[in-house]
N, C-alpha and C positions, 0 to 999 in steps of 0.2 A: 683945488690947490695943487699946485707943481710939486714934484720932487724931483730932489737930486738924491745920486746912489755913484758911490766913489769906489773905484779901485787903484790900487798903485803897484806899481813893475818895478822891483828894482833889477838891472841886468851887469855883467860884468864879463866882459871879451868880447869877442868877435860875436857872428851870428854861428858859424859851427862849431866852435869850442867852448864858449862861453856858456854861461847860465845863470839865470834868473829866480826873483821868487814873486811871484805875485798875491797882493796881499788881499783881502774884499774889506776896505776899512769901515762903509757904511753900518753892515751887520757883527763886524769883528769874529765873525763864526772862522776865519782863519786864512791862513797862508799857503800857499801853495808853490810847488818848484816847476820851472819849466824851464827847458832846454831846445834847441834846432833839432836833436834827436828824438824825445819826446813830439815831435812835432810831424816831423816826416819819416818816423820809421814807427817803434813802438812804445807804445809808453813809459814803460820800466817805472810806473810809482809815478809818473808826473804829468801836470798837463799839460792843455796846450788851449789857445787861443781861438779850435775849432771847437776842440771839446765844451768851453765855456761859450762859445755859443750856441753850442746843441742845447746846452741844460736851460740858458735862456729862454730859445727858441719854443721848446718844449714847454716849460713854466708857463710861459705866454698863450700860448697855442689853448693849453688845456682852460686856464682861465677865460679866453675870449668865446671858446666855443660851451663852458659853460654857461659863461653869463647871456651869450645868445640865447641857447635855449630856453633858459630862467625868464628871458623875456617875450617869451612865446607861450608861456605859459607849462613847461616842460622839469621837470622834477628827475637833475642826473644822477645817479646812485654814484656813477663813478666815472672817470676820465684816466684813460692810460697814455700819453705819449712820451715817444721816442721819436726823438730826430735824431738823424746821422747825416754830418758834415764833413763834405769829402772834399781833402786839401792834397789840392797838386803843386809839387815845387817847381817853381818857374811860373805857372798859371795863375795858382789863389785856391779859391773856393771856386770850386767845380760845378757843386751839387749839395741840394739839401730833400732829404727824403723825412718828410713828417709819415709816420705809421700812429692813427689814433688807433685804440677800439675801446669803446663806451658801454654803458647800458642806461638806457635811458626811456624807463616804461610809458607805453602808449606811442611812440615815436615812430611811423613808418620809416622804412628804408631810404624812402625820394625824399622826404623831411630832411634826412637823417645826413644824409652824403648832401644837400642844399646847402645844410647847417655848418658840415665841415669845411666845404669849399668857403664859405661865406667868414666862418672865424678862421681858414688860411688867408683871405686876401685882409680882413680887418684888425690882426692882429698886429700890436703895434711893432711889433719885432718882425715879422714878417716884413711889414712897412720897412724896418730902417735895412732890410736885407733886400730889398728887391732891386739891386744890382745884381743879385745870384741869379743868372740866364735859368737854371733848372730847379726850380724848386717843386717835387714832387709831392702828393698825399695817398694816401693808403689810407682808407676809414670804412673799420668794421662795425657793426649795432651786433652789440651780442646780447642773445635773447633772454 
């Protein structure tokens, strides 16, 4: 069965004076403000458009490379990822760096990084990101 998951932007001025609140109406868990400064400088309390796709990305990531292993027969105690989405003004998105580190008992190390490589390309956020020229991974088995 398909879903749909909604968000809505409402924005007001320009791109560098203006600002926004973007809302996640699907789950109502809440609103958020974002601004061109939050965006290309620091955050100051708000997000941004990279940031929500990190947390995606991430979300994604750990669920695909769970349920991979789950289908190999593989029992994960735990899933750690961090993505960091690096946005250039003028360019876009740069760069996306996935850092997993797991534990996952009985797992060799060649398993292990097979497995992460394999929920990096099958993940479906991955998927709708692969316009991003560098998408890199980091994946440690911790023992």
């Amino acid at each position: 069965m398909a879903t749909t998951r909604t968000a809505k932007t409402h924005w007001e001025g320009n791109l560098l004076e203006g600002k926004g609140t973007v809302a996640l109406d699907s789950s109502k868990i809440g609103s958020y403000d974002v601004s061109w400064p939050a965006r290309s400088e620091e955050p100051g309390g708000k997000t941004s458009p990279e940031e929500l796709i990190a947390a995606a990305h991430s979300s994604c990531y750990s669920m695909a490379f769970s349920h991979g292993l789950a289908g190999k027969g593989y029992t994960v105690e735990h899933v750690d990822t961090q993505a960091d989405v690096t946005f250039q003004p003028g360019e876009g998105i740069t760069g996306i760096k996935l850092t997993v580190k797991a534990k996952v008992p009985g797992l060799s190390e060649e398993d292990f990084q097979a497995a992460a490589a394999d929920a990096k390309a099958n993940c479906p956020v991955s998927q709708a990101l692969a316009g991003v020229k560098n998408i890199t991974l980091d994946a440690q088995l911790l023992p």
